[in-house]
N, C-alpha and C positions, 0 to 999 in steps of 0.2 A: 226210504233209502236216500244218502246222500248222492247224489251228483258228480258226475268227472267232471264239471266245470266248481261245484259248489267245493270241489276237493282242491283244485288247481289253485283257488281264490284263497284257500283259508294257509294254503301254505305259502303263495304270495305274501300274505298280510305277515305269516312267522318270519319269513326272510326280509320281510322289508323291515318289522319288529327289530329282529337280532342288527338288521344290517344300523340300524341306528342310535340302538345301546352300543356297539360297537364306537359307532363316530364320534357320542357323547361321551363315552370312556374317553376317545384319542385324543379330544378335545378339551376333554379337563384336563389330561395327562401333560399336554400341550401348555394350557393356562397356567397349570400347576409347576412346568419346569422354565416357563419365562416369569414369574412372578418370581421363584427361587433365583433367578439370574438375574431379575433385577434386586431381589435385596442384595445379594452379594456386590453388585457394585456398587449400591449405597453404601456397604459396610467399605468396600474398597475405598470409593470416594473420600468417607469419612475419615478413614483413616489418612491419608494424603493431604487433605487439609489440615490433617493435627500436626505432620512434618512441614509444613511450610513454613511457618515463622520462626525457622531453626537458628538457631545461634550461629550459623555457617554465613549469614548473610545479615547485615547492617543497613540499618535503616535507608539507606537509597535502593537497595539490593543488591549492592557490592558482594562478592565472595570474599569474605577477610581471609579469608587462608593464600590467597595469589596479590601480591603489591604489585604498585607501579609508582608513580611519583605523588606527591599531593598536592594540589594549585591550588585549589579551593572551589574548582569549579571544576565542571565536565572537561575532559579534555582525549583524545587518543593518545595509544602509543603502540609502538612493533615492540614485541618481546617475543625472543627466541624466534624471527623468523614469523609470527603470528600477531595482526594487527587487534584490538583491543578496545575499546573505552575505558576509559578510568573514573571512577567514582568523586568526589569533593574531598574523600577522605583516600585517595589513594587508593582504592580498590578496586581489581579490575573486574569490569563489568558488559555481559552482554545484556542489549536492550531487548525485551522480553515484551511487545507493546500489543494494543487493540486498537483498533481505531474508530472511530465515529461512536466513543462511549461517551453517550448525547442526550440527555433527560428527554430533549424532544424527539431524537431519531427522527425518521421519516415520517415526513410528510406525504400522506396519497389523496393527488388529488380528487380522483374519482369520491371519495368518502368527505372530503372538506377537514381533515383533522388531520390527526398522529396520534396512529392507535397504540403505537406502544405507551408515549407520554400519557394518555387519556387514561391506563392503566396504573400505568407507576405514576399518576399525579395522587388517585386515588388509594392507592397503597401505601406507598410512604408520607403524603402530606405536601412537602417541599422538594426542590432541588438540591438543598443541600442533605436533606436526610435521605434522600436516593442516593446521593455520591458519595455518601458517607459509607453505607453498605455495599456497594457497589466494587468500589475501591478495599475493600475489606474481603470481598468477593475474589478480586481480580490479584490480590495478594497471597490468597489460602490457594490460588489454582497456579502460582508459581509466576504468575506474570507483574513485572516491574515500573513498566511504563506505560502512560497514557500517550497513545497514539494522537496523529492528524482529527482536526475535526471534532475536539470531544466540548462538554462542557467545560466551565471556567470554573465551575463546581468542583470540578475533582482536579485542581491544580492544587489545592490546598489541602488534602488529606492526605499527604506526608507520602508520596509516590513520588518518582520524578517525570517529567512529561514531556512532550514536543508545541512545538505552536509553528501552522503554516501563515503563513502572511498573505500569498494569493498576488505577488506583486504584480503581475500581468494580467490578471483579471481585472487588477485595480484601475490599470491603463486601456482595458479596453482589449482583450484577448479573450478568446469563449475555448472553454476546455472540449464541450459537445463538437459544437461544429472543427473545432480546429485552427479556427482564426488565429492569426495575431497579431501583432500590436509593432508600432517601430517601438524597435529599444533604444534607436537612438534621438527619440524626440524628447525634448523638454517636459510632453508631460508623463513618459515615461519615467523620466529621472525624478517627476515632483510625485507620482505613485509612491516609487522607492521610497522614497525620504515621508512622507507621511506615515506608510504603514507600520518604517522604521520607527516613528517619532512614536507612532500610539503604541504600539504591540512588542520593543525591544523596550526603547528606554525608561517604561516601568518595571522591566524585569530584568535590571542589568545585573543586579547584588542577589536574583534568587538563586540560590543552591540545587532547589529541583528542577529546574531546567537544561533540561540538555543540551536542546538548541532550536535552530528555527530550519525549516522549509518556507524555501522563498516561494514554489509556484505545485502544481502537480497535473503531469502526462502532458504539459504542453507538446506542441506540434514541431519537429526540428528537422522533418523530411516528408516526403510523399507516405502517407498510411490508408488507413480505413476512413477517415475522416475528409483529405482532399489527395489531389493527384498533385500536389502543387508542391514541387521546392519552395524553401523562403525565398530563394532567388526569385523565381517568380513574381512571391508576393511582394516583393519587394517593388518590381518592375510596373507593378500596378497602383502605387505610391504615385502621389503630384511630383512634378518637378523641382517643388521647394519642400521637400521633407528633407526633415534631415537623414531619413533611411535611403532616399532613391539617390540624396548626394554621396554616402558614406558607399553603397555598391558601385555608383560611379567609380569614386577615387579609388576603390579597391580594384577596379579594372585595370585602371590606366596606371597602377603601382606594379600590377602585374605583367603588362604587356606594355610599359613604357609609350607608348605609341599608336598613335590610332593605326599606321597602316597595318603592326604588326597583328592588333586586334585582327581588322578588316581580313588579314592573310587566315588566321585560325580559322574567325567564323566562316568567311566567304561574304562578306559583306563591305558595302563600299562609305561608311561611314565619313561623313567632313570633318569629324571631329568628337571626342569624348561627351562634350555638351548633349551633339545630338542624342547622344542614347538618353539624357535625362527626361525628354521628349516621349519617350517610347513607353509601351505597357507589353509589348511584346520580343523576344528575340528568339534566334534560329533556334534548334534542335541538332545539334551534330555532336560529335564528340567532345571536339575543343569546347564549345560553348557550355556543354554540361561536366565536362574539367571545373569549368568555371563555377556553376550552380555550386560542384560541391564545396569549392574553396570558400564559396561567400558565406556557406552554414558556420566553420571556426567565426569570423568575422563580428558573424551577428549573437555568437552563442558566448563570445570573448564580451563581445560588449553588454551584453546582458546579465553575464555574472560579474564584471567590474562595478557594475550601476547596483547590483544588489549590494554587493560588497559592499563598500564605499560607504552604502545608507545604513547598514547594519552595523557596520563599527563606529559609524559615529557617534550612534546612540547604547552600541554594547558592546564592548571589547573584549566581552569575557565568555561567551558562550558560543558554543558549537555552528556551522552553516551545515546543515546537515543535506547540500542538494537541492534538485530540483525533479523527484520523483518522477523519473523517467517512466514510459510507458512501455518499453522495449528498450533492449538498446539500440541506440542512434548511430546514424553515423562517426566515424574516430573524431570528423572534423568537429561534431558538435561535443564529443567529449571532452578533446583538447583545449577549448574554449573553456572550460570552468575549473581548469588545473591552476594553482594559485588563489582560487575565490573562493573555495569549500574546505571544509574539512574534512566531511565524507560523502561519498554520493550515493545516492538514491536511487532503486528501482524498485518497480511495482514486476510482480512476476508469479499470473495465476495457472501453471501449468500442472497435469496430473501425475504424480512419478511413475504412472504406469505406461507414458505416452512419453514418443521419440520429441514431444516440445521439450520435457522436463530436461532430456540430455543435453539438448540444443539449449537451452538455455543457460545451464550452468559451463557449456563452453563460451559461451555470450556473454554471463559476470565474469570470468576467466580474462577474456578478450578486455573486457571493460576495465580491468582491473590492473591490467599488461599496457594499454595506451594509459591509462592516470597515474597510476603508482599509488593509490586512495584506495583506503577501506570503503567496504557496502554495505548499505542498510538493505533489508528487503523488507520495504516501505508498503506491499501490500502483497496477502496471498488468502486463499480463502477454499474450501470446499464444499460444496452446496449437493441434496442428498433428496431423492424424490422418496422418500418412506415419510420425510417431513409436512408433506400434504400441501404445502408450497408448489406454485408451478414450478418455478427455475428455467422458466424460457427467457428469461430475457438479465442480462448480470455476465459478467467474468467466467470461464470454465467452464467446462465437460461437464454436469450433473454425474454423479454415483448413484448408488443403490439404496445407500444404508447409512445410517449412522456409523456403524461400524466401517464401514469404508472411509469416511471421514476422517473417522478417530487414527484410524489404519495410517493413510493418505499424510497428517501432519503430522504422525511418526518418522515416515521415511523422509519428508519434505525437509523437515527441520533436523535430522540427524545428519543428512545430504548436505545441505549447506555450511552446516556449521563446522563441516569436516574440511570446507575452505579457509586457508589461514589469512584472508583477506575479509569474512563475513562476520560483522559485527554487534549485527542484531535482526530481527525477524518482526515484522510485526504484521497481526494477522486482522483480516477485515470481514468483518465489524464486531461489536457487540451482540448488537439486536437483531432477529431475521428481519428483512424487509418486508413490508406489506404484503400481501398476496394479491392485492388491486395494484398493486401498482408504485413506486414512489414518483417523483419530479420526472425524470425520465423511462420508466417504464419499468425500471427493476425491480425483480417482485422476486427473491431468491430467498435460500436458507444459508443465508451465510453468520448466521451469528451464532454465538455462545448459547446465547439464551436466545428464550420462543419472544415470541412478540408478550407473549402475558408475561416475561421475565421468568421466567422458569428454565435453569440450565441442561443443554443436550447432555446431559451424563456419563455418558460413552465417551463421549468427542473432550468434555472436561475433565475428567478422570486421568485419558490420557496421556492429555496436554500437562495435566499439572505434571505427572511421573517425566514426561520429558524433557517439562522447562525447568523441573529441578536436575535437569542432568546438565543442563546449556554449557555451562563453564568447562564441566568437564570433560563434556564432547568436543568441544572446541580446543584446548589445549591438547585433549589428546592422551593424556593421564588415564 
């Protein structure tokens, strides 16, 4: 006779049986309807890259069907109320960019290399047959411009592109720490004019050049970086710089007078001189009136110095800013009206989060003190299904691909519905390392994986929205 436990057991093993034909069914079921979902956006994909290279758009990626004027070189312009670029050939043009598309990409130190290059060295052969496809890549997904930071490779495969210069770094300014640099020394002004000399005045006749960024997220107030006005830093200057002279005379232009000085701060100074002495002054109101008045000051002189170096060697191409990290204070905006053509901000917020509103009142604001079109010089969303940490980089991590893809839908439909915003351009190419790069960033913020291989979703949707750009932006 069988058993009430021998019985217990054999019906145990059926329901454990059934319970896992079951799972194995839900689970092909499962495999079977994400496999169907990703062919279908390979067929979507596909299809979308067969509409890119439409006759709607002329070899810089001008929209032929909207004019402006034709210089022969990049230039802006307001039409109908709506600010613009225009093409070499008269075409108006939003810039549609990536930035750090970079044969070498990141470097991680932990590893000794660059594992994406160590990849695409061995896939494509060279540099230029990487940027040869690449740019072929970045044309079928709707995008125009070669961002900040890219290879010298893909300035020449018939895109137009940007070039930063790094002027303040050249002088001795660190973007990490936040340092900076006098703008008003001599060897500030012999940076300018070097970087000018190499990096403008061989590219003053090219047509795909947009333009140049002189520096990017320098320090123009107290942030995450230091607690320090430039005032400050200023104050911490020898007595024979020519930055702690240039704050002096800015005092005593301002207050005429040492006692009237002495009366704001509360202080009993002998004389203007003395403050050159000093690496410290008060904290009160009036004194930090002051701080902020000295940021226009140093931010005036720093884009006159760019200026100056950049049209001497190219008269013909765009100053596209100084890739702000936020916006700054008015006083340091005010300071680069006259020396740009358009200005620049980095700006990594999520549209699902009260930053993204606050920010676009911030371009607004930015927009209302210069009377300048804006680039959005960087944005990026990074996504943990990517197997990427994403602890350390720019933005709030997401969930999904599909958040992503989501995310620079609303991000770029959002801006570009500003009749001030001129182009978009999104960071980076490549994911970063998952050790790690130069500074620690280990993110999914690229197009494509580190093996070159493009996020799908995220590409897909980009390209369907960057062939919309012009006419989200006009409004048509």
């Amino acid at each position: 006779m069988i058993g009430r436990k021998t019985i217990i057991g054999l019906v145990l093993i059926a329901s454990l049986g059934a319970l896992m034909t079951y799972h194995i069914i839900d689970l092909r079921n499962n495999l079977s309807a994400i496999s169907n979902r990703l062919r279908q956006l390979e067929e979507s994909f596909e299809a979308l890259k067969a509409l890119t290279p439409s006759s709607n758009y002329n070899e810089y990626g001008g929209l032929v069907s909207l004019k402006g004027q034709n210089t022969g070189f990049f230039h802006t312009e307001k039409i109908d109320g709506k600010f613009w670029l225009v093409d070499p050939e008269g075409n108006l043009f939003i810039s549609k960019g990536v930035n750090h598309v970079n044969y070498w990409s990141d470097y991680a130190p932990t590893l000794n290399l660059n594992p994406y290059n160590r990849l695409v060295s061995r896939k494509y052969g060279s540099a230029d047959a990487w940027a040869e496809e690449t740019v072929n890549r970045l044309r079928s997904w709707g995008f125009n411009t070669i961002g900040a930071w890219s290879s010298e490779e893909t300035f020449t495969k018939g895109m137009p592109y940007t070039i930063i210069l790094n002027i303040a770094l050249e002088a001795g300014a660190d973007w990490e720490s936040g340092n900076i640099t006098d703008y008003f020394s001599e060897d500030f002004a012999k940076a300018a004019d070097e970087a000018a000399a190499e990096l403008c005045a061989p590219r003053r006749d090219d047509r795909y050049l947009i333009g140049y960024f002189t520096d990017n997220e320098l320090r123009w107030t107290a942030d995450w970086r230091s607690q320090r006005e430039i005032f400050d830093d200023y104050m911490l200057l020898s007595p024979d710089a020519e930055g702690k002279k240039a704050l002096v005379e800015y005092l005593e232009e301002k207050h005429t007078t040492i006692s009237s000085l002495n009366q704001a701060w509360g202080t009993t100074f002998p004389s203007f001189e003395e403050i050159l002495t000093l690496r410290e002054t008060p904290r009160n109101q009036a004194a930090d009136s002051d701080r902020l008045g000295f940021i226009e000051v140093a931010s005036r002189r720093y884009f006159q110095t760019c200026h100056s170096a950049i049209r001497k060697y190219d008269p013909n191409h765009l100053i596209l800013g100084v890739r702000y990290a936020f916006k700054p204070p008015d006083e340091a905006l005010k300071g680069c009206v006259g020396y740009v053509d358009v200005l620049s901000m980095n700006c990594y917020a999520n549209p699902d989060r009260r930053e993204f509103r606050d920010a676009l009142i911030n371009f607004e604001k930015t927009h209302n003190v210069t009377g300048l079109p804006i680039m959005v010089t960087e944005f990026s969303f990074k996504a943990m299904d990517s197997g990427l940490p994403n602890t350390r980089g720019a933005g709030v991590p997401v969930n999904t691909q599909s958040d992503r893809a989501d995310f620079y839908e609303e991000y770029v439909k959002t801006f570009l519905a500003q009749p001030f915003i001129v182009g978009y351009h999104w960071f980076q190419y490549a994911d970063q390392p998952a050790e790690g790069r130069f500074d620690g960033e280990n993110s999914n913020f690229g197009l494509v994986t580190i093996q070159d291989e493009p996020w799908s979703i995220l590409v897909e949707r980009a390209t369907a929205v960057n062939l919309q750009a012009e006419q989200l932006h006009s409004g048509e």
